[in-house]
N, C-alpha and C positions, 0 to 999 in steps of 0.2 A: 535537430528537429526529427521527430518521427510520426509514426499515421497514430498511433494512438494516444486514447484520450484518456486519462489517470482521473481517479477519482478527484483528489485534488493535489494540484502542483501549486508551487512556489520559487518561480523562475528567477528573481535573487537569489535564494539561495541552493538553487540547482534540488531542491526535495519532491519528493514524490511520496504522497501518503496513498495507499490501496487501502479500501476495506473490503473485504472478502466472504460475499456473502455466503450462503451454506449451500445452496442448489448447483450453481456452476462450480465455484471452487473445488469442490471436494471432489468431482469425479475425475478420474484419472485424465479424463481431455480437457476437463477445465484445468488438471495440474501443471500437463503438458504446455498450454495455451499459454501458462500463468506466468512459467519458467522462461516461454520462449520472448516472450511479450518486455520479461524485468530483463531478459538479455539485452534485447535490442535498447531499453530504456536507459541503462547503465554502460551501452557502448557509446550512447549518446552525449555521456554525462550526468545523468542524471542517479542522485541514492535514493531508493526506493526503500521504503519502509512497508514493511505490510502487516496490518492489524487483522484474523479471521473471525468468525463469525460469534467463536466464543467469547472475544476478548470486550466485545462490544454488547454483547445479546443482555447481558445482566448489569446491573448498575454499579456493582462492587466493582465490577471487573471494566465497567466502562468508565468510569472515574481515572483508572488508573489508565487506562488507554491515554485518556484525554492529559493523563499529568504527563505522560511520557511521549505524547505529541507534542504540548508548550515545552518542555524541555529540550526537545528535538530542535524545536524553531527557535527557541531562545540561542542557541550554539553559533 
């Protein structure tokens, strides 16, 4: 268990999906936060996946997001 709360989890199978918006993520204390944060989540047990802002912002590239998320969860 930890204090924070992931965008979405999947406590079967121990995942953790982040999407990373563009405002906090990208500056350097949101980088720090981001790093310290998948630390603690991953000593937990838990694999974090993390999708940013690009990968979701356009539909091409959010399609694939979405096929390599169901792939993720299908494992």
């Amino acid at each position: 268990k930890t204090l924070y709360r992931p965008d979405f989890q999947f406590p079967d199978k121990m995942i953790i999906i982040e999407l990373d918006g563009y405002y906090r993520h990208f500056t350097k204390e949101g980088y720090i936060k981001d790093k310290i944060r998948q630390y603690y989540l991953e000593k937990a047990g838990w694999i974090v996946y993390r999708f940013n802002f690009y990968d979701i912002d356009r539909k091409y590239k959010f399609e694939k997001a979405k096929l390599k998320i169901l792939d993720i969860l299908k494992a």
